[in-house]
C-alpha positions as CSV (number, residue, x, y, z in Angstrom):
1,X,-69.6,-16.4,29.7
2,X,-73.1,-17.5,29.2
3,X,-75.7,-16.3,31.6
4,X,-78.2,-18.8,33.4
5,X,-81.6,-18.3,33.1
6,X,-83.9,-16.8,35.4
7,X,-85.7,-19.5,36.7
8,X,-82.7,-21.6,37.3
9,X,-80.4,-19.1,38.9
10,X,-79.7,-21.3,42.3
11,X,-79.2,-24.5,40.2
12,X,-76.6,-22.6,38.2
13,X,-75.0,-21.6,41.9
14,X,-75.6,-25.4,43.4
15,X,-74.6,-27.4,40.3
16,X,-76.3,-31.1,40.6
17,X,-74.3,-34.1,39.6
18,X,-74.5,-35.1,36.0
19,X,-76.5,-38.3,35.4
20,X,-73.3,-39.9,33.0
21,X,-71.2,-39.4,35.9
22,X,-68.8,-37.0,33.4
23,X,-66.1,-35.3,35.7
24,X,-63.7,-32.1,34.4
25,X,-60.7,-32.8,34.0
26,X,-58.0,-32.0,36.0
27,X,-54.6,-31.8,33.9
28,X,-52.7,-30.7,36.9
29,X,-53.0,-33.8,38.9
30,X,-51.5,-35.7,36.4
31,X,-47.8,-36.8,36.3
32,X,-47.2,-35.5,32.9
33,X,-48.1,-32.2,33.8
34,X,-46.6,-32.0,37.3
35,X,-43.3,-33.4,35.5
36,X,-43.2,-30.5,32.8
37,X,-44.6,-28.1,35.2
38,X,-41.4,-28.6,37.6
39,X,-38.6,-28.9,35.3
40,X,-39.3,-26.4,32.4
41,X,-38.4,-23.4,33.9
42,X,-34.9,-24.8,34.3
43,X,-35.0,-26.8,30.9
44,X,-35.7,-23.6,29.8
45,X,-33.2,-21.9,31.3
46,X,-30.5,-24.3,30.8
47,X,-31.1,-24.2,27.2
48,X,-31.0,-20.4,27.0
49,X,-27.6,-20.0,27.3
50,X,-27.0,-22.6,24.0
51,X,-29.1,-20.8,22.1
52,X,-32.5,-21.4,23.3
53,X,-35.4,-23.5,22.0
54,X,-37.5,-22.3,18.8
55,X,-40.7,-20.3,19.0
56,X,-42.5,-22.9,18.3
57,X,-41.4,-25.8,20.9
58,X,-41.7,-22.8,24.1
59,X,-45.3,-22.1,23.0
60,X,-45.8,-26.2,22.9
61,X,-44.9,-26.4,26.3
62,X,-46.5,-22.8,27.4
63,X,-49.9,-23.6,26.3
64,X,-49.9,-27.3,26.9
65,X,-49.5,-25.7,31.0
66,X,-52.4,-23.6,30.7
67,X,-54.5,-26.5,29.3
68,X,-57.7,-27.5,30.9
69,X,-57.2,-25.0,33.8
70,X,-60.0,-22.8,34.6
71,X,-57.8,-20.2,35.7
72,X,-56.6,-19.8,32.3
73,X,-60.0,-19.8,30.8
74,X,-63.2,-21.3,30.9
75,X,-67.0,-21.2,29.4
76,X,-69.4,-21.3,32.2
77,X,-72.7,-23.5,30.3
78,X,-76.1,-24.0,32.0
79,X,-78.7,-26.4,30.7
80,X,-82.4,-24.1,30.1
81,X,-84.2,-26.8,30.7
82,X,-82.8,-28.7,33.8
83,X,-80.4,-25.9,34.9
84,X,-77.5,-27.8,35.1
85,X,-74.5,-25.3,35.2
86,X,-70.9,-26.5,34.2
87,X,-67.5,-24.5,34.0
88,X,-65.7,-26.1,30.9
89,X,-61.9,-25.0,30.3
90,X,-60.3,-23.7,27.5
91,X,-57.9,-26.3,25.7
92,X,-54.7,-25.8,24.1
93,X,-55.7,-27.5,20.6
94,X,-51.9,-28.0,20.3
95,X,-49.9,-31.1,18.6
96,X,-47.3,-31.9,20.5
97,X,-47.5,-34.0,23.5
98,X,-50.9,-33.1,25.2
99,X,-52.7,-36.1,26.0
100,X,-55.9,-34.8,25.9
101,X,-55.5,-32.6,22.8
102,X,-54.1,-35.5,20.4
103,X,-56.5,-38.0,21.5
104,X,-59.9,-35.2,20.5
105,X,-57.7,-34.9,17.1
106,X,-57.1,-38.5,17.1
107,X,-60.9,-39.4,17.6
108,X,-62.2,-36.7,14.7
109,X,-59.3,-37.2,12.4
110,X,-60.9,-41.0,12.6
111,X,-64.3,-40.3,12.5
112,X,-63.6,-37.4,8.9
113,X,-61.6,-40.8,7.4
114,X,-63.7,-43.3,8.1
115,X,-67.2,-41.6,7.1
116,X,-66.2,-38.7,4.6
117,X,-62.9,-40.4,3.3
118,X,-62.1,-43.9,2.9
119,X,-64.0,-46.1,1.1
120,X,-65.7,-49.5,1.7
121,X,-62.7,-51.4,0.6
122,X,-59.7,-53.4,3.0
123,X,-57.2,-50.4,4.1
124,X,-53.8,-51.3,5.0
125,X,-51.9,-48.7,6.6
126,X,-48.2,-47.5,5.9
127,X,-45.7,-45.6,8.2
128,X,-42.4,-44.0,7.1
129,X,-40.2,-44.2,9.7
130,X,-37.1,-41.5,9.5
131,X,-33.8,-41.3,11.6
132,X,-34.0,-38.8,14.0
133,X,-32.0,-36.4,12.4
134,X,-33.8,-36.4,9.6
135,X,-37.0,-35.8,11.7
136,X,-36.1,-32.6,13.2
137,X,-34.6,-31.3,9.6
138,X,-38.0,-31.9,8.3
139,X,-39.8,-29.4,11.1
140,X,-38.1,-26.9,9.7
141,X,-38.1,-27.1,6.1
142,X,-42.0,-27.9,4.3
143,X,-40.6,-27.9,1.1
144,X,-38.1,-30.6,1.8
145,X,-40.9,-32.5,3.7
146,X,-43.5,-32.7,1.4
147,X,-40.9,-33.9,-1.3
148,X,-40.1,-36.7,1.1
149,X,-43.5,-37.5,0.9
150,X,-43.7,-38.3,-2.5
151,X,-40.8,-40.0,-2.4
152,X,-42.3,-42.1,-0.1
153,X,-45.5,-42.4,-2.1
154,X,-43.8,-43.7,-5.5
155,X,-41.6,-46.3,-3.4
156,X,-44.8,-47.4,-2.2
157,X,-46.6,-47.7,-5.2
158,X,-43.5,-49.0,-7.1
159,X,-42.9,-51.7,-4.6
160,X,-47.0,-52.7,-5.1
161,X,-47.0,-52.8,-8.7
162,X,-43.8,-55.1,-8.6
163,X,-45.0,-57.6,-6.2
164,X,-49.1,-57.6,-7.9
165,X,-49.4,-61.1,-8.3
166,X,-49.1,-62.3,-11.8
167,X,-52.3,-62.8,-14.3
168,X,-53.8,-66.6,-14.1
169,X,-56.0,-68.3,-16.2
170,X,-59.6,-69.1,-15.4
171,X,-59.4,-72.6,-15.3
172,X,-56.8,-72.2,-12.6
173,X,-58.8,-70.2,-10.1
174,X,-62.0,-72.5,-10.3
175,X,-61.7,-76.0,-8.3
176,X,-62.7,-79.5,-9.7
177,X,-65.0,-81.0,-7.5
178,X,-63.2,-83.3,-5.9
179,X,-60.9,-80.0,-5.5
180,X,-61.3,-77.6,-2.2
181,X,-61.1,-74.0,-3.2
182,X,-58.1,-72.4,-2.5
183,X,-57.4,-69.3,-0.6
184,X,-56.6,-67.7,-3.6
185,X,-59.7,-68.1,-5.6
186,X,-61.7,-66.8,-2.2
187,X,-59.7,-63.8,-2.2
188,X,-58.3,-62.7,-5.4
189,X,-57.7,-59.3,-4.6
190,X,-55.6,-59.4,-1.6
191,X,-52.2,-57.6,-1.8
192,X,-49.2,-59.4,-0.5
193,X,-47.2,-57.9,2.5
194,X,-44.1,-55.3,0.9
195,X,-41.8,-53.4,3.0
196,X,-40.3,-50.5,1.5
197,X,-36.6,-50.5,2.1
198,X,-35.2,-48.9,0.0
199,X,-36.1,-45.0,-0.2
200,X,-33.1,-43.8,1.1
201,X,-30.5,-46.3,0.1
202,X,-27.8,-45.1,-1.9
């Protein structure tokens, strides 16, 4: 816990209002959290006597409860030059279902892509969308998931390299003048739309 300075011991006590307005959050006044909070004990229970839940799922839910509470942890920061004292809590830094959580690792995982990543170039983006069976198979098994992966990656990039538009002549992609230029010849380079389909067929 940090320690407030000397001089600003009774602003650290009497906490002023921050200028941006910037309120704690309060997880426990929100419906997601009163929803889990009053059913998981008897989810939990309920699902005991098939055979429980994994490890994994009960320490989703566990820490995702003790999320943003000051009671289950908190830094207490003061300003050394204005004395402005804040308690900040503790967060779960899980990847299930917290709101707060996923959107912070939403908003860096952005930020590390855009800046450190991606080029300056048009991105489209790709999902692979699995039946639900499949899904929770692939939580348990890494090997299995990352060759699903590359499965996906060389339909992808099989289904791009057979719909790349074919090879045309110069004379075709400038206009005449009495000729408008075609969308084409403005933007050679643009890939067509491809859906892949068939990954998993038989």
């Amino acid at each position: 816990m940090a320690v407030a300075h000397p001089a600003h011991a009774h602003a650290a006590l009497h906490p002023t209002v921050r200028r941006d307005s910037t309120a704690r959050r309060r997880p426990e006044e929100g419906v997601l959290y009163q929803a889990v909070q009053a059913h998981w004990p008897e989810v939990l229970e309920d699902l005991a006597e098939h055979g429980g839940l994994p490890k994994f799922v009960v320490r989703e839910f566990e820490e995702y409860l003790r999320c943003g509470l000051l009671s289950a942890g908190c830094l207490h920061l003061v300003c050394r030059s204005c004395g402005h004292s804040q308690l900040v809590a503790l967060s779960c830094k899980r990847r299930g279902f917290c709101p707060s959580c996923l959107g912070r690792r939403m908003a860096d995982t952005t930020v590390h892509m855009e800046q450190q990543v991606l080029p300056r170039v048009p991105v489209r983006h790709w999902i692979c969308s699995l039946p639900w069976g499949l899904r929770a198979l692939l939580g348990y098994d890494r090997a299995l998931a990352a060759q699903v992966v590359r499965a996906f990656a060389h339909e992808l990039d099989r289904s791009l390299c057979a719909k790349e538009p074919k090879p045309f002549s110069t004379s075709q992609a400038l206009p005449t003048p009495t000729q408008a230029p075609s969308p084409r010849c403005r933007e050679l380079t643009a890939p067509s739309d491809s859906t892949c389909t068939s990954m998993f067929s038989p």
